[in-house]
Backbone as a printed PyTorch tensor [residue, N CA C, xyz], in Angstrom:
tensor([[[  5.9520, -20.1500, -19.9850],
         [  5.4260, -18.8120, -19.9540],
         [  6.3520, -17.9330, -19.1130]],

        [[  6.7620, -16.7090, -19.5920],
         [  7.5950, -16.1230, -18.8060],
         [  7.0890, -15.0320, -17.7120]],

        [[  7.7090, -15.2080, -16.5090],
         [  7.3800, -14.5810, -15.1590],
         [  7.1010, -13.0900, -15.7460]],

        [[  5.9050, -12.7130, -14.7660],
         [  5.2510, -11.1840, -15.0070],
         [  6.4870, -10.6970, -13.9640]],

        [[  6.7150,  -9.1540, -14.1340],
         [  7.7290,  -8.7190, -13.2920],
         [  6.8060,  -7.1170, -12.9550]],

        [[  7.2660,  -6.8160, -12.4130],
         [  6.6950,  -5.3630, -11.7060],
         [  5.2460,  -5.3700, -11.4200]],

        [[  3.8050,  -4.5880, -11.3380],
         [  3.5370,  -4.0800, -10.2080],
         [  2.1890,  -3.6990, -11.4970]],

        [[  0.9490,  -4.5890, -11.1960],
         [ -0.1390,  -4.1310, -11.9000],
         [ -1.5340,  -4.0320, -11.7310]],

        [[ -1.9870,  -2.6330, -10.9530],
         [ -3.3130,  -2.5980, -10.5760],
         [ -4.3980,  -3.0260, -10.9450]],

        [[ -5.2820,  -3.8730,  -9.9970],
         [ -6.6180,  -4.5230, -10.6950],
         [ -7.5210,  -3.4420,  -9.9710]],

        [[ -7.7310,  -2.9720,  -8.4580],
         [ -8.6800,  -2.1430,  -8.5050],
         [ -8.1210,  -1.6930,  -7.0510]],

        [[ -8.8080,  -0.5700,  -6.7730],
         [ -8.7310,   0.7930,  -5.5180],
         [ -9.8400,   0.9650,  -5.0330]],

        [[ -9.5050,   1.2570,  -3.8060],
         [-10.7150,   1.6670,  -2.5470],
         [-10.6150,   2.9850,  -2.5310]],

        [[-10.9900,   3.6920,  -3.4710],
         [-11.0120,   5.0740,  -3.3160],
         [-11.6470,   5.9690,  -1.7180]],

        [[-12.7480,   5.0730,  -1.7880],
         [-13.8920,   5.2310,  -0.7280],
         [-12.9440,   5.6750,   0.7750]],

        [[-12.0240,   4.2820,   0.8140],
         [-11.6660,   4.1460,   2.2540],
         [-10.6360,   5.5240,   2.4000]],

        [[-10.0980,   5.8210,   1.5440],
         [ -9.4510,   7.1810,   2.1390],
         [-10.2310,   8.2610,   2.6870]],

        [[-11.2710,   8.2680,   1.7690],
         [-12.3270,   9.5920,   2.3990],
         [-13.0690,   8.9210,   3.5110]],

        [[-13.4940,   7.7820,   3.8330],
         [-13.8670,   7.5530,   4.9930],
         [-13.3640,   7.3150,   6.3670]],

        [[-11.6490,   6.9100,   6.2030],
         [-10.7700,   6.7050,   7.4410],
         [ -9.8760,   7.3550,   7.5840]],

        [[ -8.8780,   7.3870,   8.7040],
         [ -7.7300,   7.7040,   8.6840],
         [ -6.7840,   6.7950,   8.6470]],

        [[ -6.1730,   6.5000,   8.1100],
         [ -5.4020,   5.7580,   7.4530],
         [ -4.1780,   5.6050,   8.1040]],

        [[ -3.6370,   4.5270,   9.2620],
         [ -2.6280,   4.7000,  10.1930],
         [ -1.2650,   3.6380,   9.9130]],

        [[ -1.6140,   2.6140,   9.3970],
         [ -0.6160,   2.0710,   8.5780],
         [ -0.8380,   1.2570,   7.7360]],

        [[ -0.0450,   0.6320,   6.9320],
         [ -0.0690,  -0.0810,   5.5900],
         [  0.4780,  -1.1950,   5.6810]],

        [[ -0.3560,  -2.4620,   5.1730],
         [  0.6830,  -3.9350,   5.2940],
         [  0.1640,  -4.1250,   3.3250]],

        [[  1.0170,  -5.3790,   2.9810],
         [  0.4260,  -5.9790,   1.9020],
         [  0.6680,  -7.3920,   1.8290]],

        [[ -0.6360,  -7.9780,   1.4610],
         [ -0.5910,  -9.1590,   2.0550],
         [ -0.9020, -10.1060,   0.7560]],

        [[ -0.6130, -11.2240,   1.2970],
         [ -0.7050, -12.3750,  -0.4850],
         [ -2.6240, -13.0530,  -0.1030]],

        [[ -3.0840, -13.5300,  -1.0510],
         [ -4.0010, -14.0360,  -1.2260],
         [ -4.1290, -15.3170,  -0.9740]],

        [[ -5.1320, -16.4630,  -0.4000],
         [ -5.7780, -17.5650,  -0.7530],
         [ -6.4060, -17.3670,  -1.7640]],

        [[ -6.4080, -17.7480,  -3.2080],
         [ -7.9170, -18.3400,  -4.1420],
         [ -7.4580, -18.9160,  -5.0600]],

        [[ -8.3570, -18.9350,  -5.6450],
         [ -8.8890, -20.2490,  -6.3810],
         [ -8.2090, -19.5720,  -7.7970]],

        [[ -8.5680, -21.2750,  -8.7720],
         [ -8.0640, -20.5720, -10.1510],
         [ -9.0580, -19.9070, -10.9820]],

        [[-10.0060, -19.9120, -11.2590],
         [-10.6570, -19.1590, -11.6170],
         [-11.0150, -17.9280, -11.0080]],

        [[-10.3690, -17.3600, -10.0210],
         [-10.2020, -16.1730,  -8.7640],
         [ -9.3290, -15.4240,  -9.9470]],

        [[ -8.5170, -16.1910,  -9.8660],
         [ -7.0740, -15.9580, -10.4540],
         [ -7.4890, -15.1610, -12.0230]],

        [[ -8.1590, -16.0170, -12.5260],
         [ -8.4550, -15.9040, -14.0200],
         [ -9.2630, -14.4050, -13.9520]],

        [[-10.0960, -14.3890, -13.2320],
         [-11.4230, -13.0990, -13.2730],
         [-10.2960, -12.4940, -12.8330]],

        [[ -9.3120, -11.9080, -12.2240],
         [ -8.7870, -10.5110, -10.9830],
         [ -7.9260, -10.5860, -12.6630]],

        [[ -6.9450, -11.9200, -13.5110],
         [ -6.4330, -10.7700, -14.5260],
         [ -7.2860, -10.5360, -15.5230]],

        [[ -8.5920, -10.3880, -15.4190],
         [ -9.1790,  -9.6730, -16.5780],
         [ -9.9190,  -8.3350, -16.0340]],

        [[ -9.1480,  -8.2580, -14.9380],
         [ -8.9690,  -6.8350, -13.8880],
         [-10.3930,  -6.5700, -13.5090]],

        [[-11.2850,  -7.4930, -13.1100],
         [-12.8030,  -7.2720, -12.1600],
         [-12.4260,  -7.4210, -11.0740]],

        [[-12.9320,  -6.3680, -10.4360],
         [-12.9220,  -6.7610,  -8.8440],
         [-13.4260,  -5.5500,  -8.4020]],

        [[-13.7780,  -5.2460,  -6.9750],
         [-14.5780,  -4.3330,  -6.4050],
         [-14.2370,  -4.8040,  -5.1420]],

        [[-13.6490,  -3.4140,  -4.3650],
         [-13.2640,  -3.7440,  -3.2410],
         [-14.2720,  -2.7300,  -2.0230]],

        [[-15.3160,  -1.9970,  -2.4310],
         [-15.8400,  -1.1620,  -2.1940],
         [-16.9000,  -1.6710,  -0.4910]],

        [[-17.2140,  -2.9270,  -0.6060],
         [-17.6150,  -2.7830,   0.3290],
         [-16.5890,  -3.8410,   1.5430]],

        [[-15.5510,  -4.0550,   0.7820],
         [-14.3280,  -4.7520,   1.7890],
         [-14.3540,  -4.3340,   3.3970]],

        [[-14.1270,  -5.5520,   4.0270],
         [-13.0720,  -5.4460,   5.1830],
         [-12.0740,  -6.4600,   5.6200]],

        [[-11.4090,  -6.2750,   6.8710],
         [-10.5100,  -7.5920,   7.3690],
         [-11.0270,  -7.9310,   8.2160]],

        [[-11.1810,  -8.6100,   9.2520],
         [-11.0050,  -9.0270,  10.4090],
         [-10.1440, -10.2210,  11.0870]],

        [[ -9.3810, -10.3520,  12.1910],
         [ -9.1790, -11.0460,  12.0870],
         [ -9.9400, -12.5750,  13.5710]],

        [[ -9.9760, -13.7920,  13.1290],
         [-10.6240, -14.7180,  13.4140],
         [ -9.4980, -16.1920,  13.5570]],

        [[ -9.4730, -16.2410,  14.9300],
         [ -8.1140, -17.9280,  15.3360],
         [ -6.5940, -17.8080,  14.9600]],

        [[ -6.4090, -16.0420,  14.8380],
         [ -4.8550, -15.9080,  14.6900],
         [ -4.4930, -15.6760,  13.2220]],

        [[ -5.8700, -15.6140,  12.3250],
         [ -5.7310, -15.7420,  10.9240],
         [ -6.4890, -14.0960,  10.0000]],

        [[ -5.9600, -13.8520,   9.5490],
         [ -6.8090, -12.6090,   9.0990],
         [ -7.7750, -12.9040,   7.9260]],

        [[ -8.9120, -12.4090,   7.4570],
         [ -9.7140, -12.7740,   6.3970],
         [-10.3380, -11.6300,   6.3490]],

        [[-10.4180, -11.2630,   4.4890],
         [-10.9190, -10.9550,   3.8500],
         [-12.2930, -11.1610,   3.4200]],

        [[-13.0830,  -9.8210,   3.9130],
         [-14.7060, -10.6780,   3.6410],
         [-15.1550,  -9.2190,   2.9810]],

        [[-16.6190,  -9.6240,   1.9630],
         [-16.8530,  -8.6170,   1.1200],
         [-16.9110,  -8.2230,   0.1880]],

        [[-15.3170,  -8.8430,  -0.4100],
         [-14.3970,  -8.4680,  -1.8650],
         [-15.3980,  -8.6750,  -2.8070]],

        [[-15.6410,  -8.1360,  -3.6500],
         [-16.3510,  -8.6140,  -4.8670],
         [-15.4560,  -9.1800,  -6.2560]],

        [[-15.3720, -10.2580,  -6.0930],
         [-14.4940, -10.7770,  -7.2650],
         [-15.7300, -11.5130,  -8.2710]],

        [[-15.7350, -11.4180,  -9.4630],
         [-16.9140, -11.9620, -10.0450],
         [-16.2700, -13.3370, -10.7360]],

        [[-17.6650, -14.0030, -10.7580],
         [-17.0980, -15.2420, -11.5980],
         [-16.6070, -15.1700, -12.9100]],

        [[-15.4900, -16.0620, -13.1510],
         [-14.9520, -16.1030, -14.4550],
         [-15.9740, -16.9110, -15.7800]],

        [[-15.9740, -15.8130, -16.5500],
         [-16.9840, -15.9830, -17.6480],
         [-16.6530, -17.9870, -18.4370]],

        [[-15.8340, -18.0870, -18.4500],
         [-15.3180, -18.9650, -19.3000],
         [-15.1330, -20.6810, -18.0580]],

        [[-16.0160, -20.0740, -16.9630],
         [-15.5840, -21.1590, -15.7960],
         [-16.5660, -22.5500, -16.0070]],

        [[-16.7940, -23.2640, -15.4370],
         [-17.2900, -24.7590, -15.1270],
         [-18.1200, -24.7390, -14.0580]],

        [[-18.6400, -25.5440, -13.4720],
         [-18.9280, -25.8490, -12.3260],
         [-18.0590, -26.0660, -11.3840]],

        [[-16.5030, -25.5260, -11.5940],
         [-15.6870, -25.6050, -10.3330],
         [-15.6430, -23.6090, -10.3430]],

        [[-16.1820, -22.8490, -10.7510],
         [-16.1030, -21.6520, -10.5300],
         [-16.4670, -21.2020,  -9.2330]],

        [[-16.0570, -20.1940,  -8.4260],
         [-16.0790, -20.0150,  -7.0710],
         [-17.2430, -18.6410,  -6.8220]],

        [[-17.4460, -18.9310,  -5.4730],
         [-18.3050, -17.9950,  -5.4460],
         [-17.9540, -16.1280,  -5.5030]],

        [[-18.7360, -15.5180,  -5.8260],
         [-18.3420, -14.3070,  -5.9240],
         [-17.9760, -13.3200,  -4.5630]],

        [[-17.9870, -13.3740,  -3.1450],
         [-18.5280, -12.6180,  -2.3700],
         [-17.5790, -13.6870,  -1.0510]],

        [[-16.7860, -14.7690,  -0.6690],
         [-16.6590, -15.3020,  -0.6960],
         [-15.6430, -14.8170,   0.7450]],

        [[-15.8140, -15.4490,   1.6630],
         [-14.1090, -15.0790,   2.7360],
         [-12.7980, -15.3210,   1.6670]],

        [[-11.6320, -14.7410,   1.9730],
         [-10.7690, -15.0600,   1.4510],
         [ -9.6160, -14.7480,   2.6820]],

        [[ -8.7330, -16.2050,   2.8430],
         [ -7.3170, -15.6770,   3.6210],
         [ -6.4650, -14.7120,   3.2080]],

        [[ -5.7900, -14.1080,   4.1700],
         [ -4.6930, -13.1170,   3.8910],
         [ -3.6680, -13.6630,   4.6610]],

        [[ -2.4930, -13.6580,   3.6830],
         [ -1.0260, -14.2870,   4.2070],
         [ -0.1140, -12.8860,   4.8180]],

        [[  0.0330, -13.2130,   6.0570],
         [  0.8100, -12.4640,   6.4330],
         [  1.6730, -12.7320,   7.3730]],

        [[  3.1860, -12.2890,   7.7880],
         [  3.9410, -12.9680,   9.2930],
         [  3.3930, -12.9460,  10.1730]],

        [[  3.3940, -13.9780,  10.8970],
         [  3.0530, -14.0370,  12.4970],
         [  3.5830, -12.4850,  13.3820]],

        [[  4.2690, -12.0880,  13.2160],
         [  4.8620, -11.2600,  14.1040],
         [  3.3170,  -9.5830,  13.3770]],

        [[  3.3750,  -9.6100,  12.4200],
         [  2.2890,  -8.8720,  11.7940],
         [  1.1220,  -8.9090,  12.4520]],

        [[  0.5210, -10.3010,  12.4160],
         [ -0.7790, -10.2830,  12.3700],
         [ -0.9640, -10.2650,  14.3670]],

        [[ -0.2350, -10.8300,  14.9520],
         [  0.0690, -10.2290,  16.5310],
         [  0.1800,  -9.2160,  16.5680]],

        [[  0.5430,  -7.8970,  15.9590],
         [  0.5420,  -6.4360,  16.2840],
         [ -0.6770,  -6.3990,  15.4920]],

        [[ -1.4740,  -6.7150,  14.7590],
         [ -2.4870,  -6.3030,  14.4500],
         [ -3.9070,  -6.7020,  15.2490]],

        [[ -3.8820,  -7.8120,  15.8510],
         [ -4.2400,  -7.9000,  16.9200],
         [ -4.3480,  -7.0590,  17.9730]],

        [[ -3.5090,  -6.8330,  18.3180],
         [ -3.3150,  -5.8620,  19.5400],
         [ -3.8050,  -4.4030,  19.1220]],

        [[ -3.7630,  -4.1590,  17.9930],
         [ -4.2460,  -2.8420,  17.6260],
         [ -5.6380,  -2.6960,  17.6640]],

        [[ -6.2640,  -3.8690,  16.6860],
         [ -7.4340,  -3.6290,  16.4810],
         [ -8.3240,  -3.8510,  17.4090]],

        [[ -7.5870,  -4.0930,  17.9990],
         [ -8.8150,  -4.5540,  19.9810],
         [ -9.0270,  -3.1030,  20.1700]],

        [[ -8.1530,  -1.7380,  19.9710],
         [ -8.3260,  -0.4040,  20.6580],
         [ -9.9370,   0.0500,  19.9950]],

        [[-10.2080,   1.3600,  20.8060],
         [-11.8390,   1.0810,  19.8960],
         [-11.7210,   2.2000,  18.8950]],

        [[-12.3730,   1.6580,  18.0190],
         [-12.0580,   2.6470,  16.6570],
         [-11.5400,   2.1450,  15.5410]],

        [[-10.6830,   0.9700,  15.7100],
         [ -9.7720,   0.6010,  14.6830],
         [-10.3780,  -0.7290,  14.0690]],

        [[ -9.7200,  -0.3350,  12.7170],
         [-10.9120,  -1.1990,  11.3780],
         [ -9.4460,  -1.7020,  10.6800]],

        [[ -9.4730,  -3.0450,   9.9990],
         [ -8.7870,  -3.1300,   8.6110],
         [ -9.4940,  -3.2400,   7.6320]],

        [[ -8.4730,  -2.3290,   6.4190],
         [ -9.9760,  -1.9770,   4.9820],
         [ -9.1220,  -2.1450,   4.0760]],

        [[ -9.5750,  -2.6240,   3.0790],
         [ -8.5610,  -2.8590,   1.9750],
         [ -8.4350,  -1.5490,   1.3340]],

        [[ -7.1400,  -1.3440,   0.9510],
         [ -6.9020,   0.0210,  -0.5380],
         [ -6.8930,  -0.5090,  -1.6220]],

        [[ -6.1920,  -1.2280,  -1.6630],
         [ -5.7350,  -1.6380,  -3.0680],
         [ -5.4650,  -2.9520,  -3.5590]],

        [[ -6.0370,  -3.7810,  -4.4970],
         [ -5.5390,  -5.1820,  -5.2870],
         [ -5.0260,  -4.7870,  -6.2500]],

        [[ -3.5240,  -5.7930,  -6.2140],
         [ -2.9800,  -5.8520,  -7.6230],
         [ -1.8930,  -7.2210,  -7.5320]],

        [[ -1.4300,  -7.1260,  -9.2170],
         [ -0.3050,  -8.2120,  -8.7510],
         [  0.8240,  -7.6520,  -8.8810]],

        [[  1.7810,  -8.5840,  -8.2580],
         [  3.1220,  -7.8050,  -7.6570],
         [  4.1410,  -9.2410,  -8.5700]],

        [[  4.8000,  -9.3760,  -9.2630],
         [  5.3550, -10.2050,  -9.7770],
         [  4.4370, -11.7550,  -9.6920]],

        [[  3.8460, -11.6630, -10.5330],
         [  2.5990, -12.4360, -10.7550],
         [  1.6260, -12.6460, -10.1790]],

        [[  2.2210, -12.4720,  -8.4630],
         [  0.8640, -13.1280,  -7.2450],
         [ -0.1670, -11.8990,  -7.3910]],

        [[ -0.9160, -12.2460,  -7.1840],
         [ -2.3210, -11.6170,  -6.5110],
         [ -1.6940, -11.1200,  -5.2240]],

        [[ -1.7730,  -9.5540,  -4.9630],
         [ -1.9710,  -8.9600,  -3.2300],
         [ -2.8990,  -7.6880,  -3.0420]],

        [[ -3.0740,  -8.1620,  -1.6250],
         [ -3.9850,  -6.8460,  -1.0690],
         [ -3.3560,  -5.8020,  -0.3630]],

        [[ -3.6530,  -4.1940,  -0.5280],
         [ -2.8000,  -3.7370,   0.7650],
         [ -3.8950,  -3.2170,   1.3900]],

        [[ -3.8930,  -3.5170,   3.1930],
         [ -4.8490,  -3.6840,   3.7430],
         [ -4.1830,  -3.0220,   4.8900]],

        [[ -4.7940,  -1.4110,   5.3920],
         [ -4.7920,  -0.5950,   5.6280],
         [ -5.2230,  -0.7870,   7.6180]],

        [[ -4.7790,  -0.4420,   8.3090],
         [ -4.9070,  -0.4910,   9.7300],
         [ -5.5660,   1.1530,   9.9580]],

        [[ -7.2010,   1.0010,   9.9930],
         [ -7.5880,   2.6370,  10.4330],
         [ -8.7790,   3.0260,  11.2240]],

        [[ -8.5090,   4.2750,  11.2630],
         [ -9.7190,   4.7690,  12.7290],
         [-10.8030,   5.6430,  11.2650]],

        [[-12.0750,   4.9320,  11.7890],
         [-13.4910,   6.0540,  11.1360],
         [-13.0470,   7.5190,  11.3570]],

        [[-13.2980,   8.2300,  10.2500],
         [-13.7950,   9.6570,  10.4610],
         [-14.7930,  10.1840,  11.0460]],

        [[-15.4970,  11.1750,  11.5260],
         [-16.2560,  11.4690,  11.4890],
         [-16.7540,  12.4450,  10.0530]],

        [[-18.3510,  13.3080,  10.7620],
         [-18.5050,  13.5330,   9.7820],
         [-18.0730,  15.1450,   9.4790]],

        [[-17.6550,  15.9480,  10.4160],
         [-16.9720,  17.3000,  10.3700],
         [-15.4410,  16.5340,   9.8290]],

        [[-15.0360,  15.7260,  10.2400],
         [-13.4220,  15.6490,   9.3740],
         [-13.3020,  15.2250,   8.2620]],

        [[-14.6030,  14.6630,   7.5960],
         [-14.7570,  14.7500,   6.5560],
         [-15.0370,  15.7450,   5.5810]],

        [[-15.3570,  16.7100,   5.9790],
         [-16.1310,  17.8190,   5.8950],
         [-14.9560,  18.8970,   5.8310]],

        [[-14.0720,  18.6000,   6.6690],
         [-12.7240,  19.6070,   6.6650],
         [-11.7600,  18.7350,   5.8770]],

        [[-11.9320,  18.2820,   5.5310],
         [-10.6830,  17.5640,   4.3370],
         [-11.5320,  18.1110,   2.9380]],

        [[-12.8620,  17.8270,   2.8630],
         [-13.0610,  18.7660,   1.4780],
         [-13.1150,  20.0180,   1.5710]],

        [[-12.8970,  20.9640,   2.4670],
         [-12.5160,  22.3580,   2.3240],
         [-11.0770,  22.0370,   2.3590]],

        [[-10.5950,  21.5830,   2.2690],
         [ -8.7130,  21.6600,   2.6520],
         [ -8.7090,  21.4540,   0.9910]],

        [[ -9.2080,  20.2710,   0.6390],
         [ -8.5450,  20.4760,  -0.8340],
         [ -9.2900,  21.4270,  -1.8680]],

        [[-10.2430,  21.5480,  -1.4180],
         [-11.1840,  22.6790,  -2.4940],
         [-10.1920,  23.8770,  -2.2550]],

        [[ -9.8480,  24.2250,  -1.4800],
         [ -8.6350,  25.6280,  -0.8460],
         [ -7.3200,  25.3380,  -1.7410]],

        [[ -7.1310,  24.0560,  -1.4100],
         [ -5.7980,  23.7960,  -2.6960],
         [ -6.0520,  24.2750,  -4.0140]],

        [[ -7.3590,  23.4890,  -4.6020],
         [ -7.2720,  23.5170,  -5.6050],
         [ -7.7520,  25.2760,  -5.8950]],

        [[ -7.9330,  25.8160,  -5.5600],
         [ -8.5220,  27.3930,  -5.7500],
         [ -7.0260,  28.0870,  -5.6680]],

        [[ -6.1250,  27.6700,  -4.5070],
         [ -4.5680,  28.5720,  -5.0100],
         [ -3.9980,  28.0360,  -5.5740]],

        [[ -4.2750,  26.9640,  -6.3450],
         [ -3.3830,  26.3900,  -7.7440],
         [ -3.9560,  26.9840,  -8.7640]],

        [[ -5.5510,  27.3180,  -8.8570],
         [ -5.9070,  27.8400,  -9.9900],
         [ -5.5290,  29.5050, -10.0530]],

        [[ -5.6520,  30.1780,  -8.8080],
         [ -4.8620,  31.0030,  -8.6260],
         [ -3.7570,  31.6880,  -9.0210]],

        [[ -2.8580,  30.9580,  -8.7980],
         [ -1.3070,  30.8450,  -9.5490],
         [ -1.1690,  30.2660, -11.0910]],

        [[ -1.9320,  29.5480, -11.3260],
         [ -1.7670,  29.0780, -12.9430],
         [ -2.7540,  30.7690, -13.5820]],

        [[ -3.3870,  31.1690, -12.7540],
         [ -3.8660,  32.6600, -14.1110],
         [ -2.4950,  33.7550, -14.1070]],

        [[ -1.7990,  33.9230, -12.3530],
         [ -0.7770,  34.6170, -12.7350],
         [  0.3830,  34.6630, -13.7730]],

        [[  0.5840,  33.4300, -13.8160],
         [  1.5830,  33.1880, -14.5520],
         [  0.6700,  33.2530, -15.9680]]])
């Protein structure tokens, strides 16, 4: 079978942008199973109520909603399930150190595969409140009103 090459979204945390601020970006490889494998390429997944934490130097994924694969056995895995995240040592020590400050969360954005593997990119961020939430939808409602703006001039 020949190697998948480039870069193919299974699903987005739309959510976590409007709920955090978003301070940096890692992407990390997966632990799972084969029937994990099988359900994420028939592109199910739900990352909506995701997080990271990390636990003995190891980061994990808890939350994910990956559903069982229709076509599975009794070796099919559970849906809801911890899952490891592979990442360098030198990484997951600065992430450490970060997420001890108070405020700071890891949230997943995005699953996809990246030359065949399964990855997560899993986002290092501080909660919003609820006025900065509140001023980010007047910021883009304002955009979008002088774009519509300019598209009647012309």
């Amino acid at each position: 079978m020949a190697q998948e090459a480039g870069s193919k979204p299974i699903a987005k945390n739309r959510r976590a942008r409007y709920d955090y601020h978003i301070d940096e970006t890692y992407e990390a490889g997966m632990v799972l199973t084969g029937t994990e494998v099988k359900s994420l390429r028939q592109g199910r997944a739900s990352l909506v109520d995701g997080f990271a934490h990390i636990h003995d130097g190891e980061v994990w994924l808890n939350n994910v909603h990956i559903p069982e694969y229709s076509q599975g056995t009794w070796t099919n895995h559970s849906s809801r399930r911890s899952r490891k995240l592979l990442l360098h040592r030198e990484q997951i020590s600065r992430l450490i150190g970060k997420t001890r400050e108070p405020g700071r969360t890891l949230v997943p954005l995005s699953l996809y595969f990246s030359d065949g593997k399964a990855k997560v990119e899993i986002a290092l961020a501080r909660g919003k409140r609820e006025y900065d939430k509140r001023h980010a939808i007047a910021e883009r409602e304002a955009k979008r009103d002088i774009e519509r703006a300019l598209r009647r001039r012309r």
